[in-house]
N, C-alpha and C positions, 0 to 999 in steps of 0.2 A: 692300306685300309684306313691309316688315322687321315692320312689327307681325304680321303673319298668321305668319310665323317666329317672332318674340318666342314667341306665343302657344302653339306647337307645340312648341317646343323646352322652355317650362314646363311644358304638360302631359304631355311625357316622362317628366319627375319624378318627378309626382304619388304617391303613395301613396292607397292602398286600405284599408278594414278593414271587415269585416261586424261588425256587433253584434250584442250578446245579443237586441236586440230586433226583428233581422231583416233593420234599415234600413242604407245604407251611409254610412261616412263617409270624404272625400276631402280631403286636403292635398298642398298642393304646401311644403317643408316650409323652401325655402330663403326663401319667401318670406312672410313676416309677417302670420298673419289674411285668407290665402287657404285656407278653407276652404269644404266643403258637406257637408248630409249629408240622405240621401233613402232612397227604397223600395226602388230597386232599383240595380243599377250602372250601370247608361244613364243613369240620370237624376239618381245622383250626379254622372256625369262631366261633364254637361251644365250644373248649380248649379254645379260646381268651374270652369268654364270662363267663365260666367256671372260668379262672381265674380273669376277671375282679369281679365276685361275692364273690371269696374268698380273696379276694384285697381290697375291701370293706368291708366284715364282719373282719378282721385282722385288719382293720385300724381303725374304730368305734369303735371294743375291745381296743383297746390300746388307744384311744383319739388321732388320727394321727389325721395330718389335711388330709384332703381331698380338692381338687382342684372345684370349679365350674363348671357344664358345662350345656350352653345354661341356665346360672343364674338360676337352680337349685343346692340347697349347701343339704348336708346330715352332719350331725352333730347327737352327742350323748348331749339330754340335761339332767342334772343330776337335778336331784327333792330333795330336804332336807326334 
């Protein structure tokens, strides 16, 4: 449930922009090289989500920090 929050509460965020060339492109802007960009806005939103999951599961592997949002934190706790 906290990630399915995590998840929601970044793509509140997100930012929109249609381009010249028709297609959309989506960033969540607090967060670094979480972007997407596609045909239509469904399916930007869906790449931007896409990547926000694999943005997540990258950064939990490697011990990144990860940013707050709406004071939920996702952290990897290590057990000895």
């Amino acid at each position: 449930m906290m990630l399915t929050d995590y998840i929601r509460a970044a793509m509140r965020r997100a930012n929109y922009e249609k381009l010249e060339n028709g297609s959309y492109y989506g960033e969540i802007p607090s967060l670094e090289g979480v972007w997407a960009n596609a045909q239509t806005l469904e399916a930007c939103r869906e790449e931007l989500q896409s990547a926000l999951e694999d943005w997540i599961m990258f950064s939990l592997t490697n011990s990144f920090p990860i940013p707050p949002m709406d004071g939920i934190t996702l952290a990897v706790t290590r057990v000895a």
